[in-house]
C-alpha positions in Angstrom: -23.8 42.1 -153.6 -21.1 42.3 -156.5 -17.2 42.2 -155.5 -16.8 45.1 -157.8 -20.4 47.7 -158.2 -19.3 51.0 -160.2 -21.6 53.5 -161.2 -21.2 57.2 -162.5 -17.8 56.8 -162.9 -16.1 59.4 -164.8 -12.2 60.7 -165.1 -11.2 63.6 -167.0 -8.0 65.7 -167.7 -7.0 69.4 -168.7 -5.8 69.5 -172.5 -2.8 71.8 -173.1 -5.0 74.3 -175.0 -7.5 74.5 -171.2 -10.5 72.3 -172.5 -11.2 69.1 -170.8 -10.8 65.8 -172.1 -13.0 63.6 -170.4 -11.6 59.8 -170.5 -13.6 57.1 -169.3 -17.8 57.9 -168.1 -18.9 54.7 -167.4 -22.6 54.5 -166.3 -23.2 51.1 -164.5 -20.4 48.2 -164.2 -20.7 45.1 -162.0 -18.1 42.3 -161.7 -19.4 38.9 -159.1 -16.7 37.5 -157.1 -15.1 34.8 -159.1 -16.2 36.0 -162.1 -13.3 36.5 -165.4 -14.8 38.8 -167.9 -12.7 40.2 -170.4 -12.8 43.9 -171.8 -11.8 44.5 -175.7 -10.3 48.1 -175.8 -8.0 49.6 -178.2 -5.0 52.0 -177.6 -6.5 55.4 -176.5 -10.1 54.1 -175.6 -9.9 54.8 -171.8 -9.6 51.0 -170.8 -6.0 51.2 -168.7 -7.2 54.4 -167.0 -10.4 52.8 -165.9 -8.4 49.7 -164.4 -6.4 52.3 -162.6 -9.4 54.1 -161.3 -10.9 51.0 -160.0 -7.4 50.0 -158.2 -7.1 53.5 -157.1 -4.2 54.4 -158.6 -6.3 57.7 -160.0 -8.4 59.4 -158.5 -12.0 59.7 -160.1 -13.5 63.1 -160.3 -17.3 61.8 -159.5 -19.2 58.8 -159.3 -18.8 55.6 -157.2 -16.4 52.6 -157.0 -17.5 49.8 -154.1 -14.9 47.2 -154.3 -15.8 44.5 -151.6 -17.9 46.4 -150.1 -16.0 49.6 -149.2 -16.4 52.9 -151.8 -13.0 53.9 -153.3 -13.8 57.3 -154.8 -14.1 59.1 -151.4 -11.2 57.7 -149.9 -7.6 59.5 -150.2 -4.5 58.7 -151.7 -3.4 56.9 -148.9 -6.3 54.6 -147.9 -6.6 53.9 -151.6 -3.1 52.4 -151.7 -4.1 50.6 -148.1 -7.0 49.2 -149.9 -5.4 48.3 -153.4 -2.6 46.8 -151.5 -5.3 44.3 -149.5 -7.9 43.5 -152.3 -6.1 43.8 -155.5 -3.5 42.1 -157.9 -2.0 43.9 -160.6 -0.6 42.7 -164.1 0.7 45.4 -166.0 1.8 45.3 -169.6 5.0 46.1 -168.7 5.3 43.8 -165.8 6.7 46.8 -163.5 9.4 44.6 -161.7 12.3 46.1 -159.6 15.1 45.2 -161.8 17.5 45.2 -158.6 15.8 42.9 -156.9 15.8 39.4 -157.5 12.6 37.3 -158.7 12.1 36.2 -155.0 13.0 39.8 -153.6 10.0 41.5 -155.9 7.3 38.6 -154.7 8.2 39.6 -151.1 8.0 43.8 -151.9 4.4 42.8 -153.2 3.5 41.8 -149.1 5.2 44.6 -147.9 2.3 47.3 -148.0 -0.6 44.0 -147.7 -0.6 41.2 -145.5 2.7 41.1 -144.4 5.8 39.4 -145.7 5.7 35.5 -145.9 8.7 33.9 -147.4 6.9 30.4 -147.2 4.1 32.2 -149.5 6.6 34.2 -151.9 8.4 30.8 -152.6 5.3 28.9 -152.7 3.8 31.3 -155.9 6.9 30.8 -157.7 7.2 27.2 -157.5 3.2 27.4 -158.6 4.4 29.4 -161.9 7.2 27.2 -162.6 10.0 29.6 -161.4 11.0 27.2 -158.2 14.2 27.0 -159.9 15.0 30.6 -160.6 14.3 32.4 -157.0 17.7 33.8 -157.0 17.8 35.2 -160.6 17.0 39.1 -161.5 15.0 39.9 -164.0 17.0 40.7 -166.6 18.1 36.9 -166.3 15.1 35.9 -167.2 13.0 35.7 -170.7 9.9 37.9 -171.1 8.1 34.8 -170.6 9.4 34.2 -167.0 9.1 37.6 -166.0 5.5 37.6 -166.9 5.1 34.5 -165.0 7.3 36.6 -161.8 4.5 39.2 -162.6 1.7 36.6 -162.0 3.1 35.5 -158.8 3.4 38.8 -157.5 -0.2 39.9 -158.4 -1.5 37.0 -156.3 1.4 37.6 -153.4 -1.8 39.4 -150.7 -4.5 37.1 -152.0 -6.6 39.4 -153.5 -10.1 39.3 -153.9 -10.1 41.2 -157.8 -6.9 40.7 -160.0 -6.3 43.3 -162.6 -4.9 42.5 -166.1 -3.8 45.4 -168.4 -2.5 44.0 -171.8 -0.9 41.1 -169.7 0.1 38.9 -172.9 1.0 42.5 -175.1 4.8 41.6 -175.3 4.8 37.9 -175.5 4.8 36.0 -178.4 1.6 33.8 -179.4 2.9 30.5 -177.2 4.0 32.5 -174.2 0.7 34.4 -174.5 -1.0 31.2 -174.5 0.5 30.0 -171.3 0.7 33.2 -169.6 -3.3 33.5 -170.4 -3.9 30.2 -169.3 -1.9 30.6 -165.8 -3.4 33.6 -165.1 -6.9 32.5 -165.0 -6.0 28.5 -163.4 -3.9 30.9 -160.5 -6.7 33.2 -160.6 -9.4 30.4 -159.9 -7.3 28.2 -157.3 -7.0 31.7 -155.4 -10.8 32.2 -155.7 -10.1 35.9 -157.3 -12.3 37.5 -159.7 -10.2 38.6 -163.2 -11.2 41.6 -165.3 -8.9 41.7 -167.8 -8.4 44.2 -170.8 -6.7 43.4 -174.0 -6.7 44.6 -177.9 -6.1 40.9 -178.7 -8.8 39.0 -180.3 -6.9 35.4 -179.3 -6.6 36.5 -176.4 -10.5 37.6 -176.2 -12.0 34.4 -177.6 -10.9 32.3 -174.6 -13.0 34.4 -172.3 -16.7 33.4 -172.1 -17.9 37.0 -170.6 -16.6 39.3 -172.9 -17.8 43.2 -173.0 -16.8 45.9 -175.4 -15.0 48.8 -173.3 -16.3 51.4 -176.3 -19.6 50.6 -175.5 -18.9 50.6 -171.8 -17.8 54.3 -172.0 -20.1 56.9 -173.0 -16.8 59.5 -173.2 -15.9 57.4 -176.7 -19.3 57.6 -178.2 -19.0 61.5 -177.2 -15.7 62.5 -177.9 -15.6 65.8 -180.5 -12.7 66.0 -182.9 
């Protein structure tokens, strides 16, 4: 059985004029535990709102999501954030750290809703992503490059079975991308998690071996009207 089995999926929203715009229908999509694949997507092609269906940050309006064996679609708001919490790592673009909160602070905040709090753990990551030095620093302290590496750590804080990567190298320059890249996937590997990861950037692309073209993934891009 696949970590990650989605079929039917599809996530639509009300245009200001009343029409619908449907986003992301997405007919069959399996990802093996373990497994990095990579998804090229451009900006307005559906890919970060189908990485937020799958962690349940959205709800889908039909179809299926089984994510270790246990369907997300049914599930409320609640349990969804129970389950993301337990099962999934998140990388956003943006990284999305508290920015009162120190480096060490916004590692611990990722247990809070998982596992449970381990301070051994929280340090632990950091020291792994080469921030042993900087526990005590906020992030504005910090260069987009460290923060990014902060962002990895925290992704991986519950051990998650899938990690999530939305555009994670879209505000570093092309050394720090390189790094970042290449730390995700080592952490993601030691930690045994499976990586779907979405980008725009063909560098970025190339050092995936499974890689799959989100437009051709989603039937609501090939059927979009003007």
């Amino acid at each position: 059985m696949p970590l990650l089995e989605i079929t039917s999926l599809i996530k639509s929203y009300t245009r200001p004029d009343g029409g619908t715009h449907r986003v992301v229908d997405v007919a069959a999509f399996s990802l093996a535990a373990g497994e990095q694949r990579a998804l090229r997507g451009e900006s307005g092609s559906g890919k970060t709102t189908f990485l937020n269906l799958i962690a349940g940050i959205l709800a889908a309006d039909r179809g299926s999501i089984v994510l270790d064996g246990r369907e997300i679609v049914a599930l409320g708001e609640a349990r969804r954030d129970r389950l993301r919490a337990e099962t999934i790592g998140y990388i956003f673009q943006t990284f999305n750290l508290l920015q009162g909160h120190t480096v060490f602070e916004n590692v611990e905040l990722g247990m809070a809703f998982g596992r449970g709090v381990s301070r051994g753990r929280a340090q632990a990551l950091l020291e792994r992503v080469g921030l042993g030095d900087k526990l005590r620093h906020y992030p504005r302290q910090l260069s987009t490059g460290q923060q990014q590496r902060v962002a990895v750590a925290r992704a991986l804080a519950n051990e998650p079975k899938l990690v999530l990567a939305d555009e994670p190298t879209g505000n570093l320059d092309h050394r720090n991308a390189r790094e970042a890249l290449a730390l995700i996937r080592e952490a993601c590997r030691e930690a045994g998690a499976a990586l779907l990861l979405v980008s725009h950037d063909e560098e970025v692309l190339r050092q995936f071996e499974n890689m799959q073209d989100f437009a051709a993934l989603n039937r609501a891009i090939a059927t979009a009207g003007p």
